[in-house]
N, C-alpha and C positions, 0 to 999 in steps of 0.2 A: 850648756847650749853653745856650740861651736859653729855652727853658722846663722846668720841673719839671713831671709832671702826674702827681696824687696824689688815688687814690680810693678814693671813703670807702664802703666797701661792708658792708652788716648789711642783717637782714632788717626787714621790713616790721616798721613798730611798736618798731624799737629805739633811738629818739631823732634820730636823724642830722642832721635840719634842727634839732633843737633844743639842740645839742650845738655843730653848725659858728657856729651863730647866736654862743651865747656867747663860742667861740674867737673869732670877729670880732671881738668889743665892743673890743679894744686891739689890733686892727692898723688901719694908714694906707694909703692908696692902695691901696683896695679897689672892686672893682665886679661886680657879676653879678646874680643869681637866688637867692633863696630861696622854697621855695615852703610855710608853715607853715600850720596850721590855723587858724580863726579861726572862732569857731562852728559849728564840726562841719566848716566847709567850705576845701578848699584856696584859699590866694591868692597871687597872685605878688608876693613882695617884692623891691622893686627896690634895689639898694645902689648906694650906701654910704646914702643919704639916706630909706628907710623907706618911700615910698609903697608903696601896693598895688592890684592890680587882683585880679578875680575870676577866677582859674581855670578853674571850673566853668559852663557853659551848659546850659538846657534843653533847647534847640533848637540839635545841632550835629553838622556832618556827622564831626568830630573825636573820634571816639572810640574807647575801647579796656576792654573789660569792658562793665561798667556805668556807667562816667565819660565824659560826656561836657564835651569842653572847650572855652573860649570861643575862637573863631581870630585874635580882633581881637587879644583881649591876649596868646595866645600868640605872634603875629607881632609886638608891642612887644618883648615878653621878647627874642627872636633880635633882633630890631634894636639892643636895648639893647648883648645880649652881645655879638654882634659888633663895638662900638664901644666894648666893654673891652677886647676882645684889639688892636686897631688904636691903641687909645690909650696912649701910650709912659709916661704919667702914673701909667697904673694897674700894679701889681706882683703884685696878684694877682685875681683872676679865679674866678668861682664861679658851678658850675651844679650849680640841685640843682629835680629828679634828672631823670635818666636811666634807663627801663625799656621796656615793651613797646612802648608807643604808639613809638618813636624803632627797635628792634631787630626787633621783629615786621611792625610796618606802614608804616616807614619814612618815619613823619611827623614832628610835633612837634619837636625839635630834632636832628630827623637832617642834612638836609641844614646846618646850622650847622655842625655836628661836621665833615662832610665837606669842608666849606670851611675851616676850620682845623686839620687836617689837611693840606692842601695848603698852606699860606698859614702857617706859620710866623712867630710873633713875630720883631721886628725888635731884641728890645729883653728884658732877662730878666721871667720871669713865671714867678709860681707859677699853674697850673690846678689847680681844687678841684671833681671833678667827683664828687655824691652818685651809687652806682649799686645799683640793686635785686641783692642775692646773688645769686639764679638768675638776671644777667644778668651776670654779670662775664664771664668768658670769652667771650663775644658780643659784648661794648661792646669789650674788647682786639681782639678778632679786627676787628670791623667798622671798630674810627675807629685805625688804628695809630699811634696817636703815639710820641714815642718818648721815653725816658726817663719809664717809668712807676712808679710805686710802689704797693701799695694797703694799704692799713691799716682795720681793724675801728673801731665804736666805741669799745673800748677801748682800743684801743692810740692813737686819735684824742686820747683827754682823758688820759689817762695818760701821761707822757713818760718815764715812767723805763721803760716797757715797751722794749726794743730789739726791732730785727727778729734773724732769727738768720739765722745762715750756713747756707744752701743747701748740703747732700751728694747728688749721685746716685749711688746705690749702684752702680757697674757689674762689681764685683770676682767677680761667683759663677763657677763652672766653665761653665754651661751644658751640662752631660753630656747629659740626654736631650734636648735643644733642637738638639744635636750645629753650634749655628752660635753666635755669640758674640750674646746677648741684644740687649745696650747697642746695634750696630749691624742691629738689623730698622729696618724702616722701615713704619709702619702709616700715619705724616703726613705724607709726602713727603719724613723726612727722618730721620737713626736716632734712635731712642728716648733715647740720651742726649743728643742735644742737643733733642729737643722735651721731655722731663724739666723739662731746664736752663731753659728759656724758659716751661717751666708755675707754674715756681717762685719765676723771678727777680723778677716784681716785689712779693715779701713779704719777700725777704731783703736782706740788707746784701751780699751776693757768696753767688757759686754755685760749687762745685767740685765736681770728679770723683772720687769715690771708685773707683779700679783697680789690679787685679793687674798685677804686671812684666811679663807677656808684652802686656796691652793697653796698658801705656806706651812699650813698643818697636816696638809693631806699629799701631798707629792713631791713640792719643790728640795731638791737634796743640800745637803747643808753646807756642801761647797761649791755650790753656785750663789754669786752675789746677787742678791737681789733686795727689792724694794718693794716694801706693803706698803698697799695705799692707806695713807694719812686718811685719820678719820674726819680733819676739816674739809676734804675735799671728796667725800664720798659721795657715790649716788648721782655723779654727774658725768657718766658716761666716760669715753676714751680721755677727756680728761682731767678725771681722778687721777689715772695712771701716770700722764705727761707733768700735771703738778706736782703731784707728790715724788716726782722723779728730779723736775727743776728744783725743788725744797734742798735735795740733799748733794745736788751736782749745780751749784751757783756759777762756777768758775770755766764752763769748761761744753764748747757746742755739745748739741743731743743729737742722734740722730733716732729715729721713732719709727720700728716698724710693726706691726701689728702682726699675731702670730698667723694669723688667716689668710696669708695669700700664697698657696699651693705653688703657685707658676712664675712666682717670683727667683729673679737670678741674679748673680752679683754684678751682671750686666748693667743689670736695674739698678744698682746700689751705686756702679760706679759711675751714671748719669748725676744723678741726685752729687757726687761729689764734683766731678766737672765744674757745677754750674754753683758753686760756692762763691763766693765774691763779697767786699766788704761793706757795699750799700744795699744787700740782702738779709730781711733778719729771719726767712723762711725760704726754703727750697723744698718743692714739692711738686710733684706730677698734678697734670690737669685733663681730665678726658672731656673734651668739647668745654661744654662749659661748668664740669665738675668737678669739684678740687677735691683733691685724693689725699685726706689728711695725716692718714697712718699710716703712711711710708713718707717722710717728710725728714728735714734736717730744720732746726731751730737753732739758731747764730745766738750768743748770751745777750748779745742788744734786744730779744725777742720776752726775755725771762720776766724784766717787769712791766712791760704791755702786756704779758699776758696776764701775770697773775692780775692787775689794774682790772680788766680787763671780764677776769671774774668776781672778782668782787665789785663792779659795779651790779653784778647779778645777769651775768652771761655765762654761756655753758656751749655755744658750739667751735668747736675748732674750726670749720672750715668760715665759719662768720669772723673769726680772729684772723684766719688765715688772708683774708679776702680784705682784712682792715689794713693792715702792715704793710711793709717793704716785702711783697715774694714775688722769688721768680718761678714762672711756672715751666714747666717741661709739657708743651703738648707734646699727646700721643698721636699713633695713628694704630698700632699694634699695641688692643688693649687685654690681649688673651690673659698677661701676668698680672693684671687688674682685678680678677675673678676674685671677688671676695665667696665664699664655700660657709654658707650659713645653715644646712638643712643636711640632713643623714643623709638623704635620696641622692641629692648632689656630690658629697663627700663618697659615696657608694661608688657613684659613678667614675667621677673622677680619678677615684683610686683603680679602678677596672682599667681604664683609659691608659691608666699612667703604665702598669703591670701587660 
């Protein structure tokens, strides 16, 4: 593995160039793109050595909103960057940012991305690539690099924040779905493994939370995963989350359930946002329904819960609703669709195709 590639995703307005900037100030063998404001207006900072050029042009056929951009000095910028990643000298590597103008209209440093992508360091490198939230799942999809990570601004400046261990929930019965959830296929490929690859680059590792009939019958034998413990059977979604806290004590969960079709890492990178140390649950809320299989559980949350069941309780979202959580209302609950019945799964799949 010769390169790491680690992105720094927040919304608009939430520090990110101003943040990467500082983390730089004490590393060595450094080279890329920063692009920070300077009286009101973007400019391109060139590293390690500080010059800058103007961003922004009056008159330019490059553009995207209302910004338009200068092409002289965005085509230094990509020549720049490209003679980071080829230079054995430098270790890490930083472009910031990456949004529509590169995913929508296929300019500005798209074609760079695409040739690095192809063209693999010779040599180890970290890639530090700033990307706009409503574009993460786009930039993944589009420039597939490999050995991704992504991390928030907080968890960017905060080090003691860990990623948590990736669960996909696959354990439920399926009764009136009458065919086994985890294996529909709405992305070319079944739901627990496009889950697993929605999630992996926020986590530390990803496992398979499943019943004994799907570890006998499907689950392949190098994927990690976790049969539900038989003291906690028969109690719903979670069997799965206990028997998953039993054997990851040390170390946050994040829980997503293999069933929600229209889920995006968009979604996943909310739920990380809003992590904080006096939360021992982070979980979506639609009006006044807490949405508990896509949720993050903090280790402060591990022995309230199990307490919790063993006084002779069994609903997550009644656990949910007792604790420390933050809740994320929605307004746009389309990725909320949980797909319980053939007819809907028929559709849906029609829809998506």
């Amino acid at each position: 593995m010769n390169t790491q590639v680690l992105i720094v995703s927040d919304a608009i307005g939430s520090g990110k160039t101003t943040a990467l900037k500082e983390w730089l100030r004490t590393k060595q063998s450094i080279g890329g793109i920063l692009t920070p404001k300077v009286n009101g207006k973007r400019v391109f900072e060139f590293l390690p050595l500080g010059e800058t050029l103007p961003m922004e042009a009056e008159n330019s056929g490059l553009t995207v909103g209302k910004y338009r951009f200068n092409i002289a000095n965005f085509q230094k910028a990509e020549s720049t960057l490209w003679n980071c990643w080829t230079d054995s000298e430098i270790t890490t590597v930083v472009i910031d940012e990456v949004g529509p103008l590169e995913l929508k209209k296929r300019q500005g440093f798209h074609e760079l991305l695409v040739k690095m992508v192809a063209t693999p360091s010779e040599v180890k490198k970290t890639l530090i690539v700033v990307v706009r939230d409503y574009c993460l799942q786009d930039f993944i999809k589009t420039y597939p690099f490999q050995h991704v990570k992504v991390c928030t601004i907080k968890e960017f400046k905060i080090n003691s924040i860990k990623p948590p261990i990736g669960v996909v929930l696959c354990g439920g019965k399926s009764r009136r779905m009458q065919k086994d959830k985890a294996l529909l296929e709405y992305h070319s490929m079944p739901q627990w493994n496009y889950v697993s690859h929605l999630i992996q680059p926020f986590c530390k590792e990803v496992v398979l939370s499943v019943n004994l009939q799907q570890q006998q019958t499907w689950v392949p034998d190098s994927i990690e995963h976790i049969v539900d413990k038989e003291y906690y059977k028969n109690h719903g979604p979670l069997t799965g989350v206990l028997s998953a806290i039993e054997d990851n004590k040390n170390q946050a969960l994040l829980f997503v359930a293999c069933d929600y079709p229209l889920l995006r890492m968009e979604h996943i990178l909310e739920i990380m946002k809003n992590r904080a140390p006096e939360f021992d649950v982070v979980c979506y809320k639609n009006k006044d329904q807490i949405e508990p299989l896509i949720s993050l559980f903090e280790v402060s949350a591990f022995q309230k819960l199990t307490s919790f069941f063993e006084s002779g309780n069994d609903s997550m979202a009644t656990f949910i609703a007792s604790v420390r959580t933050h809740y994320i209302s929605v307004s746009e609950v389309d990725f909320l669709k949980n797909v319980n019945h053939l007819k809907d799964f028929e559709q849906l799949k029609t829809t998506k195709q």
